[in-house]
C-alpha positions in Angstrom: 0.0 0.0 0.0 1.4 3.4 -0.9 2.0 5.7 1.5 -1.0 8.4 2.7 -0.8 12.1 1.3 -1.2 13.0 5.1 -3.5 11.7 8.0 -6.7 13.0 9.2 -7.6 12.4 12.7 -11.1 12.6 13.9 -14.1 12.5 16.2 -17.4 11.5 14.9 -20.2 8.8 14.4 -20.9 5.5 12.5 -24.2 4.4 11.6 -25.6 0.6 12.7 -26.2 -1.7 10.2 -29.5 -1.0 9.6 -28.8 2.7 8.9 -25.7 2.0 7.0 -28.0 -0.3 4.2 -30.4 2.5 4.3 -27.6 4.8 3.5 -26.0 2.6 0.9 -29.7 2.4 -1.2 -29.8 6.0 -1.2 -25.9 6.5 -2.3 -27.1 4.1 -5.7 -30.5 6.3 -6.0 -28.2 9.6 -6.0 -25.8 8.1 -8.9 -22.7 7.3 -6.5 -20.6 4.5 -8.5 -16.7 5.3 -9.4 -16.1 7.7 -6.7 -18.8 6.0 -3.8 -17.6 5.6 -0.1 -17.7 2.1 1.2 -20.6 1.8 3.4 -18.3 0.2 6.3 -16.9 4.0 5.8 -19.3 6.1 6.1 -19.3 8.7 8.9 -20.7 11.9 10.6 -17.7 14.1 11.4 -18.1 15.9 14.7 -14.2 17.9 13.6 -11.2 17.1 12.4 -8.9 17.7 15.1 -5.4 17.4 13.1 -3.9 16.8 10.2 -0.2 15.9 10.2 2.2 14.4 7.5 2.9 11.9 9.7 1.5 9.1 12.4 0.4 10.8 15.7 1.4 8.3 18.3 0.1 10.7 21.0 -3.5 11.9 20.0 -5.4 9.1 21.3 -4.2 9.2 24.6 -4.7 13.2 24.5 -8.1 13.0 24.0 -8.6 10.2 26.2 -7.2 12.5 28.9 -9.4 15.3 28.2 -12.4 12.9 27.9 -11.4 11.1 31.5 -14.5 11.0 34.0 -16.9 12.4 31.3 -20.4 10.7 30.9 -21.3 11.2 27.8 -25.1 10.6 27.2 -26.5 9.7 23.5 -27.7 12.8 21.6 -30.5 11.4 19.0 -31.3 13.5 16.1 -33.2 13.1 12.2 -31.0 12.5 9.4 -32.8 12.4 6.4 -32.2 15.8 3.7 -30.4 14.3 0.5 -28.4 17.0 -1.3 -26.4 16.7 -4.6 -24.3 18.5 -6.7 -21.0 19.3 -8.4 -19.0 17.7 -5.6 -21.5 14.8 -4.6 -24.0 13.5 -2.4 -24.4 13.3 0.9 -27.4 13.1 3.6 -28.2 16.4 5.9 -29.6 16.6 9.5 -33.2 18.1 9.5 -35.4 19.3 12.2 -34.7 20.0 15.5 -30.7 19.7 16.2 -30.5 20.7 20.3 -29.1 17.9 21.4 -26.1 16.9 18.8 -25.2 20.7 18.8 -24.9 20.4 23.0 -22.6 17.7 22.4 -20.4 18.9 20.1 -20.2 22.3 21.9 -19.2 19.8 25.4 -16.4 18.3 23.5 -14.9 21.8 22.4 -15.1 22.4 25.7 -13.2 19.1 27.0 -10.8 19.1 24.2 -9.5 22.7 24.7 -8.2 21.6 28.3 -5.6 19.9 26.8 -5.1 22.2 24.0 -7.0 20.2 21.3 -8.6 22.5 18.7 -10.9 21.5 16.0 -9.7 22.3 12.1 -12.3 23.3 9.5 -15.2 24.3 11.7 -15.0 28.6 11.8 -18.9 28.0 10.8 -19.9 25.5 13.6 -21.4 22.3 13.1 -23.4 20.8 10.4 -23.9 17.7 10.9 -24.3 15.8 7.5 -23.1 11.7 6.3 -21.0 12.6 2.8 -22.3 9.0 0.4 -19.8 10.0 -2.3 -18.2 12.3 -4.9 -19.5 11.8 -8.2 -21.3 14.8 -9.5 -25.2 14.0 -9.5 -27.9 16.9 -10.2 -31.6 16.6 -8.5 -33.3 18.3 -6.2 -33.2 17.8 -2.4 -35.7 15.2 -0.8 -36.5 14.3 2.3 -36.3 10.8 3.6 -35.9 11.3 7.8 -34.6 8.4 9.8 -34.2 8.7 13.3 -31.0 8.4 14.2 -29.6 7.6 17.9 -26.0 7.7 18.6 -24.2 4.7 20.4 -20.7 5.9 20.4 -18.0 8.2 19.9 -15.2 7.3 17.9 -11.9 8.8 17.5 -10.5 7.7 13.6 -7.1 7.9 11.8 -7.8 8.1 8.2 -5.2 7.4 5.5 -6.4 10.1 3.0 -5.4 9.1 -0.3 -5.7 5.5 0.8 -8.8 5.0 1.5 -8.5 2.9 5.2 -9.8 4.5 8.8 -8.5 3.2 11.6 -10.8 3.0 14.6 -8.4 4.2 17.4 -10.5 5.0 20.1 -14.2 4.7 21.3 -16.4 5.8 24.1 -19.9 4.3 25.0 -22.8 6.5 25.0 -25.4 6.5 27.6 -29.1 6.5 26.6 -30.2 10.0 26.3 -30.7 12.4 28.8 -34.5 12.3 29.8 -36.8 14.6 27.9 -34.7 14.5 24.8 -36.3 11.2 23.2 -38.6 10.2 21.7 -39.3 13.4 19.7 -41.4 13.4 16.5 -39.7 13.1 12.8 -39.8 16.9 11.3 -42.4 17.4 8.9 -41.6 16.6 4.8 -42.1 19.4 2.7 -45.7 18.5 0.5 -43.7 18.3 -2.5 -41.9 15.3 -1.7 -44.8 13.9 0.2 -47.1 14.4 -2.8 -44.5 14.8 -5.9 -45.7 18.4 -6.2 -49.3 18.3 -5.3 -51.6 19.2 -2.6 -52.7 16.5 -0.7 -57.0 15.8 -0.8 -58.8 17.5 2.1 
């Protein structure tokens, strides 16, 4: 295997199986073939929190020091808005976003004690699961599926190889009470009724 351009470390989400062959039947419905991300692959990326040339032998047990005594508690949320374009597809958060913007905000927090900043985020979080990167033209639909977080990973990704490394992960508790359930956000009536009004 050749070597990576550079590494990519990272804190973020997989989906279970069931969400993962959801995701994977939407990828082929948005046109993602030659340059489609393995479904073992895909990902929500809380941030990127470095990006050396090189192997970081240290990060992992950085963040598990900044992480140390934390209870982190699940923070459910709808993913369900399929975009494409130029650069790809990939599937948006909708509705109501409280509880995975807490979360992320509690990491910055943690990660800052020891000095851990993330890269690429000067517009805050929007959470989103890229499918792939072949250029596809429709317009956006809405297809919500609950999603409730089970752990936090931190990854090492090769870029330019292709490979993630799980090198971390933390158990989530259930979430806190009063955040679940919570009802799917309403479609838009033109992808509930392909552009018409609904009978009364």
């Amino acid at each position: 295997m050749r070597r990576p351009a550079y590494f990519r470390y990272f804190l973020g989400f997989r989906p279970n199986l069931v969400q993962r062959c959801w995701l994977e039947k939407i990828a082929t419905a948005a046109g993602q073939s030659n340059r489609r991300i393995r479904g073992e692959y895909f990902h929500l990326t809380l941030f990127v929190i470095a990006e050396p040339t090189h192997q970081d032998r240290f990060i992992a047990a950085r963040v598990r020091a900044a992480l140390a005594g934390r209870e982190l508690a699940s923070c459910p949320f709808w993913l369900g808005r399929l975009r494409g374009g130029e650069k790809g597809a990939a599937m948006h958060a909708m509705g109501r976003q409280r509880e995975i913007q807490d979360f992320y905000r509690m990491l910055l927090a943690c990660l800052a004690t020891r000095g851990i900043s993330p890269l690429h985020r000067k517009s805050g979080l929007r959470p989103h699961v890229t499918l792939g990167y072949d250029p596809c033209a429709f317009a956006p639909f809405e297809l919500p599926m609950e999603w409730i977080t089970d752990e936090l990973l931190l990854i090492e990704s090769e870029v330019g190889n292709g490979v993630h490394n799980v090198l971390e992960r933390w158990p989530l508790l259930l979430p806190a009470q009063g955040t679940l359930p919570f009802d799917p956000p309403l479609a838009p009536v033109r992808a509930v009724h392909n552009g018409r009004r609904g009978r009364r």
